[in-house]
C-alpha positions as CSV (number, residue, x, y, z in Angstrom):
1,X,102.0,49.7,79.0
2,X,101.1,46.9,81.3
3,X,100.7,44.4,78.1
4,X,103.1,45.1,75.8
5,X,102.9,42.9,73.3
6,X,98.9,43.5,73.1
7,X,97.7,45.8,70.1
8,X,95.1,48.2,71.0
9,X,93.0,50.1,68.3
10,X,90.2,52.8,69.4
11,X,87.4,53.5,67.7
12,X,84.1,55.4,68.5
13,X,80.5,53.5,69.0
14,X,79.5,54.9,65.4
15,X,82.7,53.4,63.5
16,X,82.9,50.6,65.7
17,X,81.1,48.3,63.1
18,X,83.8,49.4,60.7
19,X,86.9,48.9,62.6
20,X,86.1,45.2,63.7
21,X,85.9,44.6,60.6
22,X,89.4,46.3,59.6
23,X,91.4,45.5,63.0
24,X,89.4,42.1,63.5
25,X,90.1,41.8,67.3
26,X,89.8,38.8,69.8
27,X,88.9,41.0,72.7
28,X,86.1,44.4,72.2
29,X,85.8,46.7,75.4
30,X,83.0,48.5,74.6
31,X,80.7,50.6,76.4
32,X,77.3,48.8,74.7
33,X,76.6,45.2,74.6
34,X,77.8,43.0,71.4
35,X,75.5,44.0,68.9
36,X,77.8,43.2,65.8
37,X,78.5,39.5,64.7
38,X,80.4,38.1,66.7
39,X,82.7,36.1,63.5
40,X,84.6,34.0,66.3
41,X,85.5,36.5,68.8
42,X,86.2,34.7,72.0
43,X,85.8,37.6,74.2
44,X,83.9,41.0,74.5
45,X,83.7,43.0,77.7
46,X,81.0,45.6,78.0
47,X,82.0,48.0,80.7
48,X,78.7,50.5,80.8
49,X,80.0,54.3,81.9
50,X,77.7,54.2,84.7
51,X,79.5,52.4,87.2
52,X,76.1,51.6,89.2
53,X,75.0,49.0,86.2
54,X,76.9,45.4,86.1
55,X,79.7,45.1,83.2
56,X,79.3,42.0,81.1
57,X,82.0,39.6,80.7
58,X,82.1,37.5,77.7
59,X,84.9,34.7,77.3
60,X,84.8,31.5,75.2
61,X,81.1,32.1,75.2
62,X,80.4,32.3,79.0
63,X,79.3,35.4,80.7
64,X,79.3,37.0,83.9
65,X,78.8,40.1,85.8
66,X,80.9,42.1,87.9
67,X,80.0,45.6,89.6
68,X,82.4,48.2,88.8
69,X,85.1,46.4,87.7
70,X,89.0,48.0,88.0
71,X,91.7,47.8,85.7
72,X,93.0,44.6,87.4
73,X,89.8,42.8,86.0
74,X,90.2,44.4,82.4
75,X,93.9,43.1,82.5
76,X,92.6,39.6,83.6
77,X,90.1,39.2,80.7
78,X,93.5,40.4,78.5
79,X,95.3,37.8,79.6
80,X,92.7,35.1,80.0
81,X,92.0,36.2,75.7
82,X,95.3,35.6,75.4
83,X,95.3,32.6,76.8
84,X,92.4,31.5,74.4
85,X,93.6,32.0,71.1
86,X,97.1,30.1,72.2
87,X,95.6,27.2,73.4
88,X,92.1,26.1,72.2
89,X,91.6,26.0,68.3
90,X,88.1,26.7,68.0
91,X,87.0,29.1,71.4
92,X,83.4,30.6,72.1
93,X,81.7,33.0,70.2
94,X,80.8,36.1,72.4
């Protein structure tokens, strides 16, 4: 709704392997740190379900933390994806 022209796929933590493969997405929102190959994703956001532990930010290769992060955030990291594969050929693995 608030990016429209963004395809979204969901997919459980046991399939998740599986459906990177098939949907083959720049951006991952996951509840568990990257533990697949990364094959030139440029971003991956880990936001744990216990809001007391640090999400992980990965983008172009860099990472941070934030606390509890809000939709706001999320939507950022969309847009700043986006951003990514429009303008730099080759971006970060995360």
């Amino acid at each position: 709704m608030h990016r429209p022209r963004v395809e979204v796929a969901a997919a459980g933590v046991v399939a998740l392997k599986d459906e990177m493969v098939r949907f083959d997405p720049h951006l991952v929102v996951c509840s568990r740190p990257n533990a697949v190959d990364p094959n030139g994703r440029p971003a991956w956001f880990e936001l744990p379900p216990d809001p007391g532990r640090l999400a992980e930010i990965c983008l172009d290769g860099q990472r941070s933390e934030v606390a509890n992060p809000a939709l706001e955030k999320l939507l950022s990291v969309v847009d700043e994806t986006e951003r990514l594969i429009n303008t730099k050929p080759d971006p970060g693995n995360c």
